[in-house]
C-alpha positions as CSV (number, residue, x, y, z in Angstrom):
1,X,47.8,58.9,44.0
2,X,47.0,60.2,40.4
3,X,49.0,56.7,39.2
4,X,47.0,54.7,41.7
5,X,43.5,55.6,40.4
6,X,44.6,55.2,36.8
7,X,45.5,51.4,37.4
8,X,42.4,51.1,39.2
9,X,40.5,52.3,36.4
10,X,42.5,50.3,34.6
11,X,42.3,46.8,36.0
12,X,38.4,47.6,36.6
13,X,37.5,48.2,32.6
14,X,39.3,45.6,32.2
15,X,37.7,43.3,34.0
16,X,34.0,44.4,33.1
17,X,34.9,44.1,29.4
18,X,36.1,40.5,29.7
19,X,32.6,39.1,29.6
20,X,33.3,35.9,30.3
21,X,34.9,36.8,33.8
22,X,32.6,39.0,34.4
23,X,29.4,36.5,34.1
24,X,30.8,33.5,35.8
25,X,31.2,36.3,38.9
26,X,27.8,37.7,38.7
27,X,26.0,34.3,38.2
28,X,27.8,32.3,40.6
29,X,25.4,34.1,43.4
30,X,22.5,33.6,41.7
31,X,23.5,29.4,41.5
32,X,24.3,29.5,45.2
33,X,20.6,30.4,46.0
34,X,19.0,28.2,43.7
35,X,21.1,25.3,45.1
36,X,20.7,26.6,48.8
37,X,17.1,26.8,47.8
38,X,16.3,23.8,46.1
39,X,18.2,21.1,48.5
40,X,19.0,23.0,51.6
41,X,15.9,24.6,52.7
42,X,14.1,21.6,53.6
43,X,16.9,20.1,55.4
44,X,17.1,23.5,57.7
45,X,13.0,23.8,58.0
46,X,13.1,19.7,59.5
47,X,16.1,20.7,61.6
48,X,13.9,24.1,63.1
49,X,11.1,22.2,63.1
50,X,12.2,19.2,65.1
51,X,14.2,21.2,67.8
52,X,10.8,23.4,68.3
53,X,9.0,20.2,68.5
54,X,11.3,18.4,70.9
55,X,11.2,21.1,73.5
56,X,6.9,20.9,73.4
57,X,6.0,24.5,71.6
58,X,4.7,25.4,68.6
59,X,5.5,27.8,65.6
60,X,4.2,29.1,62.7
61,X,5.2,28.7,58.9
62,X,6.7,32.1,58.3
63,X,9.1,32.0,61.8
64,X,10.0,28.8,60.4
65,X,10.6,30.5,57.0
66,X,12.5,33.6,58.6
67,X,14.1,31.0,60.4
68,X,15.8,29.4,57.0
69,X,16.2,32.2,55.3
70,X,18.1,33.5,57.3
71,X,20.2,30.5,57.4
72,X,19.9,30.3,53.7
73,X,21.1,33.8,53.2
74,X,23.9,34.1,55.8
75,X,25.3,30.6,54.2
76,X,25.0,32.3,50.5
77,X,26.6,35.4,51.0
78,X,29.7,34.2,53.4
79,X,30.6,32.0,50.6
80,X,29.7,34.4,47.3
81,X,32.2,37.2,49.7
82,X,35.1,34.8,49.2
83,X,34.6,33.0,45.6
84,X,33.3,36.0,43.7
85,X,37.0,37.6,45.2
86,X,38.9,34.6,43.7
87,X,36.9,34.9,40.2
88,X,37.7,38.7,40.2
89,X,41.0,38.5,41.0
90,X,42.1,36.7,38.1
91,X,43.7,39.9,36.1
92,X,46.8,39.6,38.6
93,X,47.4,36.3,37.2
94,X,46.5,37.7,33.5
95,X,48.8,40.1,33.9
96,X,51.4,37.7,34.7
97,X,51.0,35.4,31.2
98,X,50.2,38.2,29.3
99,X,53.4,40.1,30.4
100,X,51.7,43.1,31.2
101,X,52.9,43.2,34.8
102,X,56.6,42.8,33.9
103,X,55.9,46.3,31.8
104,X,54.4,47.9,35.1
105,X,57.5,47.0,37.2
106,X,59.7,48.6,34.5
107,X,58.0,51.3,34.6
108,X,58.2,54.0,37.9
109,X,55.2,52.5,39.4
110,X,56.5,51.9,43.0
111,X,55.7,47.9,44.0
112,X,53.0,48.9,46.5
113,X,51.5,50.7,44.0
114,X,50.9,48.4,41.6
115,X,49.9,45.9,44.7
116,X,47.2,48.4,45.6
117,X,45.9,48.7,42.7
118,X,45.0,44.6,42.1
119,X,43.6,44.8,45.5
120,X,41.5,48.3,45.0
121,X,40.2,46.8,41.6
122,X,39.0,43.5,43.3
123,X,37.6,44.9,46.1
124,X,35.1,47.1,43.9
125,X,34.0,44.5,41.7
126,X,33.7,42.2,44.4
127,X,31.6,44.8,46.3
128,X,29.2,45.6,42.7
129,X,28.5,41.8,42.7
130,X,28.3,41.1,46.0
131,X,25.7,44.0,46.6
132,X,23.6,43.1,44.2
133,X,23.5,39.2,45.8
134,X,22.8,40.7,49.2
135,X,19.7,42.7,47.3
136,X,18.3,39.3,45.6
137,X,18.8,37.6,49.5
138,X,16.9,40.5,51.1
139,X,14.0,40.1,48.1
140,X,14.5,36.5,48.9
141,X,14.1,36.4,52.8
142,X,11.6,39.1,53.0
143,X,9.3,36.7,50.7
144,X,10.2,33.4,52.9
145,X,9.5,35.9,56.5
146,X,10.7,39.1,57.5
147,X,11.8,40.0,61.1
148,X,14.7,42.4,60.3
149,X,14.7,45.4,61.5
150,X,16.8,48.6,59.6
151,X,19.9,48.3,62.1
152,X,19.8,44.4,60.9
153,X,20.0,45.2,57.2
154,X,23.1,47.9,57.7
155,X,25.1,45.4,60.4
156,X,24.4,43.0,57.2
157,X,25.6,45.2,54.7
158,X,28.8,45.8,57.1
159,X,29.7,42.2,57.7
160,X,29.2,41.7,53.7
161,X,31.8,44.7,53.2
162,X,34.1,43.0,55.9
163,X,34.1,39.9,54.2
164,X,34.3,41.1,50.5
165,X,37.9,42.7,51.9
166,X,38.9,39.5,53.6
167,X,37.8,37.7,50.2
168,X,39.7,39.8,48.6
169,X,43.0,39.9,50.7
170,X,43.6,36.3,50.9
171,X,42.5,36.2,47.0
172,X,45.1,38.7,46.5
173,X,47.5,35.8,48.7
174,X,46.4,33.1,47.4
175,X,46.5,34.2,43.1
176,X,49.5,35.9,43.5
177,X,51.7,33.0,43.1
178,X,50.0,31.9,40.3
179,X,51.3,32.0,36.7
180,X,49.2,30.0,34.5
181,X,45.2,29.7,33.5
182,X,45.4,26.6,34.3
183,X,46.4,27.1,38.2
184,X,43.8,29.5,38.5
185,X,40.9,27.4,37.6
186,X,42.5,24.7,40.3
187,X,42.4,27.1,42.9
188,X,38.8,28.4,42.3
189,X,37.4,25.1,42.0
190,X,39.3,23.9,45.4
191,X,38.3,27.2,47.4
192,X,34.6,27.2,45.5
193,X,34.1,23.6,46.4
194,X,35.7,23.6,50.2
195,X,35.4,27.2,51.4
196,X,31.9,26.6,52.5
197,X,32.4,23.6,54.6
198,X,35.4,24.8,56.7
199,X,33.5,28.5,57.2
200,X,30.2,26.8,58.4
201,X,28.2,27.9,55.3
202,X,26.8,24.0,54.2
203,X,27.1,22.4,57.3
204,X,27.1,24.2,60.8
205,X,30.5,23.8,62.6
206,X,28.0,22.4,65.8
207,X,27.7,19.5,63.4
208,X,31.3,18.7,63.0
209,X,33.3,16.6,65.8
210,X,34.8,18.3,68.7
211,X,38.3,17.9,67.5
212,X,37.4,19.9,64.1
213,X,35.4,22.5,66.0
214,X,38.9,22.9,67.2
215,X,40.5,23.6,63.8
216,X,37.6,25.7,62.3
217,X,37.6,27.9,65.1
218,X,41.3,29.5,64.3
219,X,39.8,30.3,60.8
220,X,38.9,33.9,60.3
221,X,36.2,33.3,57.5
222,X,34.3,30.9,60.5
223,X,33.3,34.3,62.6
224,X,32.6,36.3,59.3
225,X,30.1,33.5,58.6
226,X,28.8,33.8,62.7
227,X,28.2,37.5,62.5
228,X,26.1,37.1,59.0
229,X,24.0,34.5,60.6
230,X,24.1,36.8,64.2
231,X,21.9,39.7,62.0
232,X,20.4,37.8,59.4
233,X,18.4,35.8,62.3
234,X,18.1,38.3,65.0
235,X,14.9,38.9,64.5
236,X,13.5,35.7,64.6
237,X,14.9,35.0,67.9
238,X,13.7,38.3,69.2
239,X,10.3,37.2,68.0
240,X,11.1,33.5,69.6
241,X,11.0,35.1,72.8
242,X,8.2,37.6,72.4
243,X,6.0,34.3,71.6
244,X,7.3,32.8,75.1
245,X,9.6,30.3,73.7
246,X,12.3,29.2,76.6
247,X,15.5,30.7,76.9
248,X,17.1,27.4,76.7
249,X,15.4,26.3,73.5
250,X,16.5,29.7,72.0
251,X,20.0,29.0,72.6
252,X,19.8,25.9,71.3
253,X,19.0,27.0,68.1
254,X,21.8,29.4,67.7
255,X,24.2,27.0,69.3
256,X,23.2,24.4,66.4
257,X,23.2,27.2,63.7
258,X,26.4,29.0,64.9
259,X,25.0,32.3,65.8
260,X,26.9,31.3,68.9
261,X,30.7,30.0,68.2
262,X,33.2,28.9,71.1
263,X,36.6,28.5,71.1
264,X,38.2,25.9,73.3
265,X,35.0,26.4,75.6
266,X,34.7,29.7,75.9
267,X,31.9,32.1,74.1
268,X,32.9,34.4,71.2
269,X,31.6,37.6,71.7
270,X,30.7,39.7,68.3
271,X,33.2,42.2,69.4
272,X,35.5,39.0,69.2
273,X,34.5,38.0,66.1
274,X,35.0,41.4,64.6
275,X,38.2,42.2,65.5
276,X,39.3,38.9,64.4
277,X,37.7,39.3,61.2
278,X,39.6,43.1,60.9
279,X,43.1,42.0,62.0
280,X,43.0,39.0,59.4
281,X,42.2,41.8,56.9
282,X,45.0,43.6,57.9
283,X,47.6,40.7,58.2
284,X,46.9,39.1,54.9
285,X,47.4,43.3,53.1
286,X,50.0,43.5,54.7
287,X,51.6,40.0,53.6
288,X,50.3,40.6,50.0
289,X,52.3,44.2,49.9
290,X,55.7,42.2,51.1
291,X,55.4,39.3,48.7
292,X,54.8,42.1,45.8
293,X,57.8,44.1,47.2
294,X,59.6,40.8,47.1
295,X,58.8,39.7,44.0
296,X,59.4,43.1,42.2
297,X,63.0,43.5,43.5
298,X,63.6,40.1,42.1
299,X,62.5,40.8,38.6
300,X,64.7,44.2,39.1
């Protein structure tokens, strides 16, 4: 344990004191919503706007705000959970070049030790960064409309923490192959430029053909995306309803903004969608312990 916590303090100073890692991970959120904010926002308000209007009701400005913000911010944080993981994950590769892991495997540091350690180190600077982006989204939706209520902000807060562990896991999967810079920066500008399309985040999954739908829905980060948008706009449907909107045109809306997902026909429940999330969590630990057991016998 006591060699456990000193590679995690460890791989955590040093990846605070390279600055340059450290800043492309903290700023990367802060792009997202001024990208998400600058060309997505209208799209979403003309896509609320013209479902409310084709089912003969009215709203006001700040549902329709509440109503993209929450899109907005749901979209922003399901991707920052994953790419913020692949940028912070980068001292396993370092390790590699530098030779500095080859000197830890010498050394008695058992295998899952060392593993650990890479994934406990992520996990905490993913979750630093990661907090502070779901802090800048709350100061962001509460000035675009506010309908969440405290049990919406702490289910938030949860699915963030889920998904900074599944970003990191299959970071942890993904990097751990990787010996070169140069391999790195391919996979982080392949995951940050596609993640968000095959999780939901750019484009909802309603918008895709039924034969992708298909394929999407076997993806774990598709539900991690659901349940953000499932709390993040909550409230606003609660409030639909208050203000008599149909049940039918309130379904609609979360059908075309995924806050409901099916698979092969049949409605994911949030249980569903969180036990799916927790068991890919698991599976992809579990698989990044073996392939650094593997690897470590190897170089013995």
């Amino acid at each position: 344990m006591t060699e456990l916590a000193a590679l995690v303090k460890r791989n955590t100073r040093l990846y605070f004191k390279d600055k340059g890692m450290f800043f492309t991970s903290l700023i990367t959120p802060l792009i997202l919503l001024v990208l998400y904010g600058t060309f997505l926002s209208s799209v979403y308000e003309d896509m609320f706007r013209s479902a409310v209007e084709a089912a003969g009701t009215t709203v006001s400005d700040q549902l329709i705000g509440g109503c993209v913000g929450g899109e907005l911010v749901s979209s922003l944080l399901a991707v920052c959970c994953i790419t913020v993981a692949f940028c912070s994950n980068l001292l396993m590769v370092q390790d590699k070049v530098t030779g500095a892991r080859r000197d830890m495997t010498i050394s008695p540091v058992k295998p899952r030790t060392l593993a650990f350690s890479y994934y406990l180190s992520t996990l905490l600077s993913t979750l630093l960064i990661c907090g502070v982006a779901t802090v800048i989204c709350l100061l962001y939706l509460k000035y675009l409309g506010w309908y969440l209520t405290a049990e919406d902000v702490a289910l938030l807060l949860l699915d963030v923490v889920l998904l900074v562990l599944f970003g990191t896991a299959l970071s942890s999967c993904v990097n751990f192959p990787l010996s070169t810079n140069g391999q790195c920066s391919a996979v982080g500008t392949i995951v940050s430029a596609g993640y968000g399309f095959i999780c939901g985040a750019y484009m909802p999954i309603s918008q895709f053909s039924e034969g992708l739908q298909k394929v999407i829905s076997f993806l774990p980060g598709t539900y991690g995306t659901s349940l953000l948008r499932n709390h993040a706009m909550r409230g606003v449907f609660a409030e639909m309803k208050q203000q008599g909107f149909p049940t039918q045109v309130v379904e609609a809306i979360r059908d075309s903004v995924d806050c409901n997902l099916y698979f092969f026909g049949e409605k994911v429940e949030l249980g569903s969608m969180y036990l799916t999330l927790i068991s890919s969590v698991v599976i992809l630990i579990v698989l990044y312990i073996t392939m650094h057991a593997l690897w470590s016998r190897k170089q013995g």
